[in-house]
VMD Tcl script that draws the C-alpha trace (Angstrom):
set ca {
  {53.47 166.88 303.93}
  {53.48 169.64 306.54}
  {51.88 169.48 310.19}
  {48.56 170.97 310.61}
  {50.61 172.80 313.29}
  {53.06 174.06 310.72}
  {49.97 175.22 308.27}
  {48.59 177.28 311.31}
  {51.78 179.44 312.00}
  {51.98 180.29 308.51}
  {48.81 181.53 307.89}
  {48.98 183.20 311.42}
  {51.67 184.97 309.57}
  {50.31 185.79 306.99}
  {46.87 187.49 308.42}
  {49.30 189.28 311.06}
  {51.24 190.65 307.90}
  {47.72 191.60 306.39}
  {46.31 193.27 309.33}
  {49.70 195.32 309.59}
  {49.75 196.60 306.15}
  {45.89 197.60 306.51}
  {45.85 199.21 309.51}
  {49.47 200.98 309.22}
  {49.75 201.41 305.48}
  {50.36 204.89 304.26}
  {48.10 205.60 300.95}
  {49.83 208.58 299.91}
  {53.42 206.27 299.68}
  {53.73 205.16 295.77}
  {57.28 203.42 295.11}
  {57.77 203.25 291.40}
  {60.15 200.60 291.30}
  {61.54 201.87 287.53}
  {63.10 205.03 289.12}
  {63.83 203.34 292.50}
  {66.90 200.75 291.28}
  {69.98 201.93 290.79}
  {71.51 202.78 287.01}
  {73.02 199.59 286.75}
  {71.21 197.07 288.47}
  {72.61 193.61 287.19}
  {76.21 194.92 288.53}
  {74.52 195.62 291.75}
  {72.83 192.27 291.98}
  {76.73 190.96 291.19}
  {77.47 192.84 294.36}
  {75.51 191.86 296.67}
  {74.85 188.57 295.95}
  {78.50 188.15 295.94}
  {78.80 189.98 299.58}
  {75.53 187.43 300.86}
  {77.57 184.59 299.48}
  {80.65 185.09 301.21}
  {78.57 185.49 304.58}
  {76.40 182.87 303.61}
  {79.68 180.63 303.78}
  {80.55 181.80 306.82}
  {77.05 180.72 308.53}
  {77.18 177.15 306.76}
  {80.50 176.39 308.42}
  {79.04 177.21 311.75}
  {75.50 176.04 311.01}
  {77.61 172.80 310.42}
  {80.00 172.89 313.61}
  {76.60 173.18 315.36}
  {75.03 170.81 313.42}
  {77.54 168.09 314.04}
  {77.41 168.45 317.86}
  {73.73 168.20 317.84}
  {73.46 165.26 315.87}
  {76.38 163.95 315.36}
  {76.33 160.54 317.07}
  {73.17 159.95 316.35}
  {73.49 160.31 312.47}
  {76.95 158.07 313.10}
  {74.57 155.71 314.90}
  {71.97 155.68 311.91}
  {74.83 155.08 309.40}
  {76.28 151.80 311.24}
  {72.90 150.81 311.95}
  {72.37 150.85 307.96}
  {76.11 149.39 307.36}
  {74.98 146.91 309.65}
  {71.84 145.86 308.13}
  {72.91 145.49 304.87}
  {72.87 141.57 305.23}
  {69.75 141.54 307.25}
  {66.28 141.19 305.77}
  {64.28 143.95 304.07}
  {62.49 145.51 307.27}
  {65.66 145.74 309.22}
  {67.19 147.46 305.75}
  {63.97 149.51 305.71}
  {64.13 150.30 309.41}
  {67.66 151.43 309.03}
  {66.91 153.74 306.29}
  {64.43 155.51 307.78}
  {66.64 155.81 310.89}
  {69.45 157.46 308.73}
  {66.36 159.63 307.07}
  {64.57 160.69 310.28}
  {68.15 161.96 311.56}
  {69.18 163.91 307.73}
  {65.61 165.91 308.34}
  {66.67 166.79 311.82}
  {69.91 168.44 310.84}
  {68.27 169.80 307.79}
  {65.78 171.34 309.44}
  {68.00 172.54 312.67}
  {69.88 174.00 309.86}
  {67.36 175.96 307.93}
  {65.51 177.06 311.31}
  {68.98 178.07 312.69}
  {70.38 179.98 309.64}
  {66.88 181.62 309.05}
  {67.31 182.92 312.55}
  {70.75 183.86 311.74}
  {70.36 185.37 308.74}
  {67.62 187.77 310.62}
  {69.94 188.90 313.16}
  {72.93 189.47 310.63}
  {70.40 190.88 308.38}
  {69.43 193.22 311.56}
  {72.50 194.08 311.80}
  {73.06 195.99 308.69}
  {73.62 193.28 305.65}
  {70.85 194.03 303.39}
  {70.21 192.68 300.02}
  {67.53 195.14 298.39}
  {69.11 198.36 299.90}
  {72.36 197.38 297.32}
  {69.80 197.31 294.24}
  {67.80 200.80 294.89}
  {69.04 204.65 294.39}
  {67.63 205.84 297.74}
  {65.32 203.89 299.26}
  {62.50 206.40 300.75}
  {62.56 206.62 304.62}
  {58.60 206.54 304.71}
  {58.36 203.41 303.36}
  {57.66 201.50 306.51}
  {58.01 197.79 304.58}
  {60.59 198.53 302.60}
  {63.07 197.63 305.90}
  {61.48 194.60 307.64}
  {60.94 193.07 304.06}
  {65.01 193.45 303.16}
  {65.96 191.69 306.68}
  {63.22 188.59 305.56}
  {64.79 188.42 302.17}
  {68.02 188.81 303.32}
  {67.30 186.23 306.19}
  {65.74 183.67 303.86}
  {68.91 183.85 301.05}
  {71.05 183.49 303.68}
  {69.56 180.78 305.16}
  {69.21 179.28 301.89}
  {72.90 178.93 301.37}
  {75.98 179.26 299.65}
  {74.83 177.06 296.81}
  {71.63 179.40 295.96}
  {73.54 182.09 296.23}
  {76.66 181.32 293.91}
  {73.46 179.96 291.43}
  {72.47 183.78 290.78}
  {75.76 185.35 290.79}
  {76.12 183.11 288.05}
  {72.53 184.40 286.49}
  {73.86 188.10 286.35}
  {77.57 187.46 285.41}
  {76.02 185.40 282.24}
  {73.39 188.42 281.98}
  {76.16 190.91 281.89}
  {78.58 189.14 279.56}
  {76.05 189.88 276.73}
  {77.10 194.06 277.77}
  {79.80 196.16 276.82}
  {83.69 194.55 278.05}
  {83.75 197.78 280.74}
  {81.35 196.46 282.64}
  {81.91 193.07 282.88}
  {85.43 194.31 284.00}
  {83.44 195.95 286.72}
  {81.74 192.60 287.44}
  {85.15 190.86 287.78}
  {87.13 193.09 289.84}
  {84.18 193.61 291.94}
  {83.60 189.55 292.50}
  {87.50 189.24 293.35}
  {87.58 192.30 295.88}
  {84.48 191.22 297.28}
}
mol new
graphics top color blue
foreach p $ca { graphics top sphere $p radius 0.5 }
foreach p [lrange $ca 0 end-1] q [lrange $ca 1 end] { graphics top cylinder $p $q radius 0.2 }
display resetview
């Protein structure tokens, strides 16, 4: 399923992340996570995940301009090629289809490279995702940072879909709570 090549970078990755956190770690740091998220977490979640989706819109819409000059004619191309198989025999058929396929994975994974890449410089830029759910994160946690630009990266390269999946999660989580603060919920999803 993935290139040997692929397998490689990832556990590159991985040992460089494990190397990082041995040699820098502090041992004195202890995050308890229980007095680290803010009072009312679920609304928070609401929050951000409702900020990430709106951004997460914008990207798609530009992940697709970009998409559709890249590979535009030649998934146009693919499609006739399959319209114009479709009295042909079965390899032709075949061929087509996997011509049409072998240019989807393209833009898909154009898209997913480009939006991760994306969603780390927006995410650089001051859109975070766990820094809406804690109190006050602690300055001297060293991880705490580069993790919330990955995760932020990765959900925003996920998409809009993903994203409007868990807002849906916590609004359904906090209509079982008191009517205030689902009012919260809903005037904080239609300012946002």
């Amino acid at each position: 399923m993935f290139k040997s090549a692929t397998w490689l970078l990832s556990a590159a990755y991985l040992l460089v992340i494990a190397v990082f956190i041995l040699i820098v770690r502090d041992p004195s740091h202890n995050l308890h996570p229980a007095e680290a998220y803010k009072d009312n977490v679920i609304l928070a979640a609401v929050g951000v995940a409702t900020a990430l989706f709106v951004v997460a819109i914008f990207l798609e819409r530009s992940l697709a301009v970009m998409n559709a000059l890249l590979f535009g004619d030649e998934l146009r191309d693919a499609h006739l090629a399959r319209v114009d198989s479709a009295s042909a025999d079965a390899e032709t058929k075949a061929t087509a289809d996997a011509r049409v396929a072998a240019a989807m994975s393209k833009k898909e994974r154009m898209r997913l490279l480009v939006g991760f890449i994306a969603g780390l410089l927006i995410s650089a830029g001051g859109i975070r995702t766990l820094g809406g759910l804690v109190a006050a994160p602690n300055p001297t946690d060293w991880l705490f940072e580069p993790m919330d630009v990955l995760l932020t990266a990765g959900l925003l390269a996920g998409g809009s879909n993903g994203l409007a999946y868990l807002i849906q999660v916590f609004s359904d989580r906090l209509a079982d709570r008191a009517p205030s603060e689902q009012s919260q919920v809903n005037a904080l999803v239609v300012t946002t």
